[in-house]
C-alpha positions, -999 to 999 in steps of 0.1 A, spaced: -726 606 677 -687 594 679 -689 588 640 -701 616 626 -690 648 617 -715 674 620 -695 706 609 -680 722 579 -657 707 563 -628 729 548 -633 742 515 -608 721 497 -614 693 514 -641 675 486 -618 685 456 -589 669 476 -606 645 485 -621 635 448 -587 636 431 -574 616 457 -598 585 450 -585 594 414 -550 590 424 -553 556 436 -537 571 466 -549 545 494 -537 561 531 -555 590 533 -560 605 565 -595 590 586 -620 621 586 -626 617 623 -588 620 626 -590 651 604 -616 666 622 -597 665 656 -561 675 637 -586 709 628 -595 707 669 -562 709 683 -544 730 656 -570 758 668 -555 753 705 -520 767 695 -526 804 682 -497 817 662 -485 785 661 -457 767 640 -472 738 628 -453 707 611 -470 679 591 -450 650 583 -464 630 552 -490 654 537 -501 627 511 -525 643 487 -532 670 513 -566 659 527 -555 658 563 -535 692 558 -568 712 543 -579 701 582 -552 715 599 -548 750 579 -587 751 584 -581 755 619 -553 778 620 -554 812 633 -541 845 609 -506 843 624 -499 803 622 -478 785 597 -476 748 585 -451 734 564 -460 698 553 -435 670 538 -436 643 515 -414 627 491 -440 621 463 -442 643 439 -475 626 423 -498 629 452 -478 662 463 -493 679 432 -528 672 443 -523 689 475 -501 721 455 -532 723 432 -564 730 461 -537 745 486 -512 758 471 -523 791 474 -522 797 512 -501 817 525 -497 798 558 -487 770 540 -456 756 528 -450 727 507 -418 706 505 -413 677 484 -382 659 501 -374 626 517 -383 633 556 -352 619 572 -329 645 549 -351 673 559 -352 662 599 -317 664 599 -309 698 582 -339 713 604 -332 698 640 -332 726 657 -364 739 649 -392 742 671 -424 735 665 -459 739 685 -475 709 668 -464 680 650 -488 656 631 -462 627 621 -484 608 594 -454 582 578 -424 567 591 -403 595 598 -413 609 624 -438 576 642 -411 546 635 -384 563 621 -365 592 640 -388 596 668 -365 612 693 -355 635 669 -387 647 662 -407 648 695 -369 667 706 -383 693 679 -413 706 700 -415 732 721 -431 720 760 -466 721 753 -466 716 715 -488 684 705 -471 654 692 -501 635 674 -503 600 657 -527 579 643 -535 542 624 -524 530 653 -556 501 653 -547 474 630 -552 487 592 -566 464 565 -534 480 543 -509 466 568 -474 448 554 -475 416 577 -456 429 607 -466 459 605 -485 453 637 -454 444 662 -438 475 647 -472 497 661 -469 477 694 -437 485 698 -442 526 691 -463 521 717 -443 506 741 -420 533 731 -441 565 740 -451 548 774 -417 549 784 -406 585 774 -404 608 803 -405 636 783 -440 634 767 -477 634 788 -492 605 763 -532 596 755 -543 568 737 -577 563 719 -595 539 709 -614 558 684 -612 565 641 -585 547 630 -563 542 666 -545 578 678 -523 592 702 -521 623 713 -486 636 732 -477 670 747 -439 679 756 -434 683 792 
């Protein structure tokens, strides 16, 4: 039951999905994680939505597919090669919006937006300018993580530095924090 996912999957998703085995691209969002990122976007109706590290958009065709008419997402990453794969099968959406950039340049020149839900999915954003971005929801947006269970694709140290994170979000005052155990290791925070 915990392992399978026994609903539609977005339309995309398979065409994403094949070109990103293609790709070579090797940190592709967990399907279980997808399937709850599609969960919890449909909790925040006309919502602003922010996806940092879209990849080749597998994980985004999840969130969009459980937007409501009135939502937006706009989804970063800094590689143009997989970027294209996600521009090519959603592209066309009108509540999406695609930015190739380096993540810490575009934190900075858009602090002060707010945001209802945050999926941080590379370093900025999870290791990298975390008070920055969790400062950039609104109380009650979702601040959602995952890979935080060991990954066979780890650096060495990449562990402590997930530890730490941790440590880091159990400190905060400012966030109501859930940990699972589940897919490949998320958390789940809202802003107070």
């Amino acid at each position: 039951m915990t392992e399978e996912i026994n609903q539609h999957f977005p339309k995309a998703y398979q065409q994403i999905n094949g070109a990103t085995k293609a790709s070579g691209f090797d940190m592709a969002s967990d399907v279980l994680t997808c399937s709850l990122l599609r969960t919890l976007a449909a909790t925040k109706p006309s919502g602003k939505f922010l996806e940092l590290g879209t990849g080749t958009g597998l994980s985004t065709s999840w969130i969009l597919d459980g937007l409501d008419q009135e939502s937006t997402l706009t989804s970063i990453d800094n590689d143009a090669k997989f970027l294209a794969i996600a521009k090519t099968f959603l592209g066309g959406d009108d509540h999406l919006t695609l930015v190739d950039t380096d993540g810490a340049e575009w934190i900075e020149k858009n602090k002060d937006k707010k945001f209802d839900y945050i999926f941080a999915d590379t370093w900025y954003g999870k290791y990298l300018l975390l008070d920055e971005v969790i400062s950039m929801l609104n109380t009650g947006g979702l601040y959602i993580i995952d890979d935080m269970l060991p990954q066979s694709n780890w650096p060495d140290g990449h562990q402590d530095k997930a530890i730490k994170l941790i440590k880091d979000l159990e400190l905060r005052d400012d966030l109501y924090l859930t940990k699972q155990v589940w897919a490949t290791g998320i958390v789940i925070g809202v802003k107070k």
